[in-house]
N, C-alpha and C positions, 0 to 999 in steps of 0.2 A: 194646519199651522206649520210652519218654520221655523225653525232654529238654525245656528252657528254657533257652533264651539268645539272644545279641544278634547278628543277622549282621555278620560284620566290616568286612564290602566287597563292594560291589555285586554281584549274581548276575552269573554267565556263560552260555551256551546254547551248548553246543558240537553241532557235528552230525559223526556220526561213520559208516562204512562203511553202506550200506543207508542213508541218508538217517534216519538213529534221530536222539533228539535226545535231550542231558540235558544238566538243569540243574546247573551247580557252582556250590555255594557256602560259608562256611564262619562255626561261627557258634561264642563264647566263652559258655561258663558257667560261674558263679561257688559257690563253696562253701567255708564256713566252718568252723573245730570249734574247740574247745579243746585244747591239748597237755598234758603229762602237768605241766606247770610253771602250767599254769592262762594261760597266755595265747591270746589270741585269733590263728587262724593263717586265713590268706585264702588260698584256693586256685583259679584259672583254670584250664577246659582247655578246648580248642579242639577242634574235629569239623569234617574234611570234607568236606560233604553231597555227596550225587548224589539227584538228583531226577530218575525217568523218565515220569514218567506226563503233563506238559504243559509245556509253554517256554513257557508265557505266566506261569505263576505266579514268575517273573524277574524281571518288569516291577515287581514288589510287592515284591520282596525286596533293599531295599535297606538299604543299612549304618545300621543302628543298629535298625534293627528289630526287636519283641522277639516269638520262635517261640515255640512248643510241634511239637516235632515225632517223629512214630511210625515205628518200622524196627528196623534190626537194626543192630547197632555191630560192627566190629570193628579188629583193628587191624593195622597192615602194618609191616614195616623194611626198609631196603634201606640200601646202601654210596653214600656220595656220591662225586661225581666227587672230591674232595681225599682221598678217605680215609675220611672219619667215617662211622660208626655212627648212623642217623638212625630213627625213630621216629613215627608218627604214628597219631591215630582215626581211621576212616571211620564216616560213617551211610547206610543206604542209607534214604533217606527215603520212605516209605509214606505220610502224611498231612501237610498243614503246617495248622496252627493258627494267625492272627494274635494277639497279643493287644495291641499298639500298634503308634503310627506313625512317623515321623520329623518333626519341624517345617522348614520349609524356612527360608530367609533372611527371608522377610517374615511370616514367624508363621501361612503356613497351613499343615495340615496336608497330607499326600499320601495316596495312598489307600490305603497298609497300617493304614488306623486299623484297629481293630476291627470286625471283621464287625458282631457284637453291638450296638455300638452303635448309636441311632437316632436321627433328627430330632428338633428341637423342633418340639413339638406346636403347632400355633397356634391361637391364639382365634379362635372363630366372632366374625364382625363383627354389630355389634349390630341392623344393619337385617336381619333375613333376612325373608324372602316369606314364609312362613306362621309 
């Protein structure tokens, strides 16, 4: 399965029994439809990722950053300490996809940009040797 969305808050890298490590993080995707009254209804849901395969890919995945990412969903409940009935996605992520970055305070970008994208090309300077 696939998704698209926005991570919410910065990745974690927990290390856990046997020195294993995975990455936690958790990211909101958005979807829309019409209702049967003909209005427009907005819909969020959230997923929370575990990523096994490298704790460096952490470093990139920071809040606002927008995924594509490959796995298997599912979903869990358990009883909260007050009492409630609580609910949540898991993804257990297989590939991450960049597809943007986050802009920092001074307008540059950080390096979740796109893989994809490339340098400006520069112009050959007009004196060359032959």
């Amino acid at each position: 399965m696939n998704i698209i969305g926005r991570v919410t808050k910065d990745a974690e890298v927990r290390t856990l029994s046997g020195n294993r490590q995975v990455v936690n993080f958790s990211i909101a995707t958005n979807d829309s439809y019409r209702s049967k009254e003909g209005e427009r209804v907005e819909q969020t849901t959230y997923f929370d990722c575990a990523y096994w395969i490298s704790p460096k890919v952490a470093e990139i995945l920071r809040k606002g950053t927008l995924v594509e990412l490959s796995g298997r969903v599912s979903a869990r409940a358990w009883k909260g300490s007050d009492g409630e009935l609580h609910a949540g996605l898991n993804f257990n992520t297989s590939q991450i996809k960049l597809h943007g970055g986050v802009k920092k305070e001074q307008g540059e970008v950080t390096a979740t940009q796109n893989k994809s994208s490339r340098p400006a090309v520069q112009e050959p300077e007009e004196d060359l040797p032959f």
